[in-house]
C-alpha positions, 0 to 999 in steps of 0.5 A: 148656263152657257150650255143651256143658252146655246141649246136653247139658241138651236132651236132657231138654227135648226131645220126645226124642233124635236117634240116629245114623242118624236121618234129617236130615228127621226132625229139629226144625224149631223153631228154639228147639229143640236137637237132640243126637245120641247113638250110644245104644250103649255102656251103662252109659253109654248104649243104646237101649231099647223103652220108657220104663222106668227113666227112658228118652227118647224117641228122634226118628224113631223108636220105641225110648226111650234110657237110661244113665248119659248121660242120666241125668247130662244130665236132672240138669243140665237140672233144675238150668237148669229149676230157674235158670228157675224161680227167675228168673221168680218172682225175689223173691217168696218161695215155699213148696215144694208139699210145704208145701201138701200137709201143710197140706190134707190129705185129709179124713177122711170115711166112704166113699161121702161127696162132698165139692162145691162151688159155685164162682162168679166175682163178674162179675154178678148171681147166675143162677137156674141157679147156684141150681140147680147149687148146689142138686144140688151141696148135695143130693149132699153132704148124702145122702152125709154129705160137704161142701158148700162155697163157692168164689170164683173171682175171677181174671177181674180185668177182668170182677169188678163191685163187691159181687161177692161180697157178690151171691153170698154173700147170694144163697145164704143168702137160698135156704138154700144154707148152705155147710159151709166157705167164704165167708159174711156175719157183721155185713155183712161177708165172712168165709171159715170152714174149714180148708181155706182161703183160700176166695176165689182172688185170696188163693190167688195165692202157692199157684198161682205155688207149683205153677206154679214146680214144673211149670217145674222139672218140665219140664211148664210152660214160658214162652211169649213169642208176641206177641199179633199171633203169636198171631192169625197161628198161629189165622189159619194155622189156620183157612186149613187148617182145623185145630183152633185152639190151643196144641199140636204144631208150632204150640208153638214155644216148648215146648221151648226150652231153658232158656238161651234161655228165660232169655236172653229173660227178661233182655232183658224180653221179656213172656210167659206161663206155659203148661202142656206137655201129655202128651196125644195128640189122637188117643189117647181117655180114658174118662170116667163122667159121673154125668149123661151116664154113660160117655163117649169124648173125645180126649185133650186136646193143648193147652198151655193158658196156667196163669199170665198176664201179670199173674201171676194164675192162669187158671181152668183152672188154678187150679181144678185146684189148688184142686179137689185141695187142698180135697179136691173129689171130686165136681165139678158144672157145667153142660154148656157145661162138658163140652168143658173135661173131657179138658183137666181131666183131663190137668192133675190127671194131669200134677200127679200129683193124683187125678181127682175125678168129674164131673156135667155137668147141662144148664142150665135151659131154657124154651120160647120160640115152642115151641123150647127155649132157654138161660134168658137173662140178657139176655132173662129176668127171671127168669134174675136169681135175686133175681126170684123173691125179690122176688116173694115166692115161697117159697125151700123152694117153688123148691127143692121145683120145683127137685127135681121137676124134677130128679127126677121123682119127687119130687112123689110122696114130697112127698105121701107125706112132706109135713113132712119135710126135703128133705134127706131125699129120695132124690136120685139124680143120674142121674136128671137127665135128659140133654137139659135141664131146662125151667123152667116158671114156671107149673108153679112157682107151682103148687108155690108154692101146694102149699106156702103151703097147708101152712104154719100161720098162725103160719109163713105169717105169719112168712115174710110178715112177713121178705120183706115187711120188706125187699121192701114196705113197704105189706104190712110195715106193715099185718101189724104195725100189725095183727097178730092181724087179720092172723093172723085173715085168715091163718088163714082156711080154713087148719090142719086143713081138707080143702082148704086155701086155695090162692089164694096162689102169691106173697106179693106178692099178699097185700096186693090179695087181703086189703086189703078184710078191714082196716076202714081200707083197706076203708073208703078202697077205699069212699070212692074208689069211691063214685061209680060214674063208670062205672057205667049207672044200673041197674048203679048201683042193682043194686050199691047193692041188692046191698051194703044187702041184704048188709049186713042179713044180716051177721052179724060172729059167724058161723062160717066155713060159715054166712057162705059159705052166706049168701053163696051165698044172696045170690048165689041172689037176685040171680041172681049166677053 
């Protein structure tokens, strides 16, 4: 009886239903597969059909579907072996239903046309300048819309987590004002996550991925794997010999439709394995996907069966992302490029799971030129591909996000100068007009900008953001703006507020110190002393110098105004023939 009850469960486990007549070499050649003939001819019990309507199989080697009483009992006593499947590779450990899940995030309550994104980092290294700029079009699109903007820690990859991981990342997005509306953030130096729809850091999601891991095997839409790695590298060798696609998918599947007895029996014998997800693409089918940065686009369906849930029981980043993406109400999901190849694989598991398909962004990464040939901004070769480089150089945060917006749109610049005290939240941001091709970054172009907006600040402000950068990033500035600090705003405020043409000898605020050290008495006077001897100087140049500075300091005049000393200046430069 146990025999013929696991035969009759196949039949909803496999691609589908041998009929009479169908020719033996049509069959499976899987040896884990059970294959059961049926005559498909007697309804209500069973019959043959030409679609899958009304729970209908499909019949092997050929086109028409089986249904009927028969095959609907034998789908109920597979569930209940799925199910025995299910229980068994979660044994002990206590799950919730999913429905629990879907109760618990509900779907936000936001006007129309609002996106709801995210940044969603692995702690695995020191922040990329690229991901400020990702996070930048994802807080961008948020914000026009009147949605949300969260953060998202994607820590699964165990093995490749570095210390302080998270705390680089959350730190990083507060010093560039990338300030979340959910997530994760740092109060009182510690981590702490902040929203309704959390756990917002993956390793503490581990029980609601196993939760819908556990419902796809009961689903007959997951099913555990049990190749050997040495397997694994003979079906890829196998592959490229016949220069096939590598992967998971079609025959080289073997172990998809294995009955749940075997896969049970296997389990018990402590055979170690994988979970995979069983995919409902056709390679040779394509799905249509409306990129907002690449616009409408023709992909293969996706066919591979792509593992869900390791050896170690954490989940792979494809699928947890789904999971998370659909229970934190993401509906627009904004990633580099390198991303889009992953797209039909995505697509297919938010279908599979019966979850709504957000859309998507896939934005070239930044790019320089390097010997006039454009290339990926490099970690290992670019220091500014660190996003704390420019930090510490002292580069205003509002003036990279203002490049960052040129270069996204081009456009911009013009709405700066016509709108040069407003937010640039309230700049029109079009995502679709980020171009295609890729996005060069342009550190000279950026001190440019740098120096536009050092320009615009009031002295007070100036002295502000130079009193915060220099207090963690240079001492020797720290002290002498706050030992002196009216004479600093006195220096500050040269050629600064309501002038025509404002200063703009300032791109960085590490230049402050060597450009204005000689406008403090003190520092002055050791730059005096430690030069004074004139060691590499000719003796005319000597007594050039000397003449210069005697007849300079008989016209000085402490109290004059700003346009009376630079005329004095220029008089000076006359007599001496200074150019």
């Amino acid at each position: 009886m146990k025999k013929i009850l696991g035969a009759i469960a196949a039949l909803a486990m496999m691609v589908g239903l041998a009929a009479c007549g169908t020719p033996a070499n049509q069959g499976t050649t899987n040896p884990n597969q059970l294959v059961v003939g049926m005559e498909a001819g007697y309804p209500p019990f069973n019959w043959t059909q030409n679609d899958d309507s009304n729970g209908g199989v499909k019949i092997q080697g050929t086109n028409q579907y089986a249904g009927g009483y028969d095959v609907e009992i034998a789908k109920l006593v597979a569930q209940k072996l799925r199910k025995e499947l299910a229980d068994l590779i979660f044994d002990g450990i206590e799950l919730k239903d999913i429905s629990y899940y879907e109760e618990k995030y509900p779907k936000r309550e936001l006007k129309q046309g609002a996106y709801v994104t995210r940044f969603a980092p692995s702690p695995t290294g020191f922040m990329h300048t690229g991901g400020v700029y990702t996070a930048l079009v994802s807080k961008m699109m948020a914000k026009r819309t009147g949605g949300i903007f969260y953060l998202r820690i994607e820590d699964t990859d165990t093995e490749r987590g570095i210390e302080n991981g998270i705390e680089e990342i959350v730190e990083t997005m507060q010093n560039y004002n990338l300030i979340p509306d959910e997530g994760v953030r740092i109060n009182n130096g510690k981590i702490e996550e902040f929203g309704k729809y959390g756990p917002y850091i993956q390793s503490k999601r581990k029980e609601i991925y196993m939760a819908y891991a556990k419902h796809l095997i009961e689903e007959g839409k997951a099913y555990p794997c049990f190749y050997t790695k040495e397997e694994l590298e003979e079906v890829r060798e196998k592959q490229r010999a016949s220069k096939l696609r590598t992967g998971m998918y079609g025959l080289w599947s073997k172990y998809r439709d294995m009955p749940a007895e075997l896969a049970i029996e296997k389990i018990k014998e402590g055979i170690p394995y994988v979970l995979r997800f069983k995919s409902e693409g056709d390679y040779n089918k394509k799905i249509i996907i409306t990129d907002l940065v690449k616009g409408k686009l023709e992909l293969p369906q996706d066919d591979q069966d792509i593992v869900i849930i390791k050896k170690d029981g954490l989940p792979t980043y494809h699928f947890a992302h789904v999971i998370d993406d659909h229970l934190m109400g993401t509906n627009l999901v904004i990633r580099t490029d390198e991303w889009f190849p992953s797209v039909a694989l995505h697509v297919g598991l938010f279908l599979t799971l019966g979850f709504d398909v957000p859309k998507y962004a896939h934005p070239a990464p930044l790019q320089k030129l390097d010997n006039g040939n454009r290339r990926k901004l490099s970690k290992r070769k670019d220091p500014e591909a660190k996003a704390s480089y420019y930090l510490k150089e002292g580069v205003p945060v509002d003036a990279i996000e203002e490049y960052f917006l040129n270069v996204m749109n081009s456009n911009f610049e013009m709405w700066r100068k016509q709108n040069p005290d407003k937010d640039i939240t309230e700049f029109d941001f079009k995502i679709g007009k980020m171009g295609v091709a890729g996005a060069l970054f342009d550190s000279v172009k950026l001190l440019d900008v740098s120096k536009n907006y050092i320009s615009r600040l009031t002295t007070e402000k100036l002295y502000e953001e130079v009193l915060n950068w220099s207090k963690k990033y240079d001492q020797k500035t720290y002290d002498i703006i706050t030992k002196q600090k009216e004479r600093t705003l006195e220096v500050f405020g040269i050629e600064r507020g309501n002038v025509k043409k404002p200063r703009k000898d300032i791109s960085k605020y590490n230049e402050i110190y060597d450009l204005n050290i000689y406008m403090y008495n003190d520092l002055f006077e050791k730059m005096d002393r430690k030069y004074q001897t004139f060691e590499n100087l000719s003796d005319e140049e000597e007594t050039r110098i000397i003449a210069i500075v005697e007849r300079y300091l008989e016209i000085y005049d402490e109290n004059a105004e700003k346009e009376q000393w630079f005329n004095t200046i220029k008089e000076l430069a006359g007599e001496f023939r200074i150019c």
